[in-house]
N, C-alpha and C positions, 0 to 999 in steps of 0.2 A: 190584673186587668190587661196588663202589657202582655202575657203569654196570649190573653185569650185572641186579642187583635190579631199576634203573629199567626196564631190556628188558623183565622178566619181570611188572614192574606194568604196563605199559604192554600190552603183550599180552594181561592176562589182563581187561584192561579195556576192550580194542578191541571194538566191533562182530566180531560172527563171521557167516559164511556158508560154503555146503557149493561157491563156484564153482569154487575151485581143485581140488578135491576130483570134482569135476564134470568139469571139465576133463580131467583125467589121466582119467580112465575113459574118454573119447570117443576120447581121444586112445591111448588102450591098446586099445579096439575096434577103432578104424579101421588100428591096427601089424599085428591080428591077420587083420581081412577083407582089407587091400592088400599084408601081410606086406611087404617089401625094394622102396621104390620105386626111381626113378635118382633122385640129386640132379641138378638143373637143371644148364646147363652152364656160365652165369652165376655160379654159388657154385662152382662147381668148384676145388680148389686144382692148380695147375699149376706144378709146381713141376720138369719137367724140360723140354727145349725140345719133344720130339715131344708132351707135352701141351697147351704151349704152341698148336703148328698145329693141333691138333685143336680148339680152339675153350675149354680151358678155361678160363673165369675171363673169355673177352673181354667187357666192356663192362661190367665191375663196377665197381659205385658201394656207398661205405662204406652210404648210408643211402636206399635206393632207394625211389622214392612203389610202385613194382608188386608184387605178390602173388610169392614167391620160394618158393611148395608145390609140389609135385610135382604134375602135370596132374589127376591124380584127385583128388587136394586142395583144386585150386584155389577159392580164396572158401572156403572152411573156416574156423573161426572156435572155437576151443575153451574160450578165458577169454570166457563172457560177465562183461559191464561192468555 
């Protein structure tokens, strides 16, 4: 019970800002203008073998330095810092 109080002081004393908040909206416009994009084929999960040949998931890396949005996304940026 005592952590949860400190959570609850601790948040209600943190710096507040609208970017998250900001965020989610852009990001809930851009689901509505592009609606169903393809995921990339690189995140793809491939979990049977004829997915496998098809190319999903080749050359994934746990924590990759490249942009992994969908092509109309690309460089998109929704939490500003």
């Amino acid at each position: 019970m005592l952590n949860l109080a400190h959570g609850v002081a601790y948040l209600a004393n943190a710096p507040k800002d609208r970017s998250a908040c900001d965020a989610i909206g852009a990001a809930m416009e851009d689901a509505k203008k592009y609606g169903n994009l393809p995921v990339p084929m690189l995140i793809r999960n491939a979990p049977t073998k004829l997915m496998k040949n098809l190319g999903y998931g080749k050359g994934y890396e746990l924590y990759p330095e490249e942009d992994l949005m969908p092509e109309k996304l690309k460089g998109k940026k929704y939490l500003k810092k």
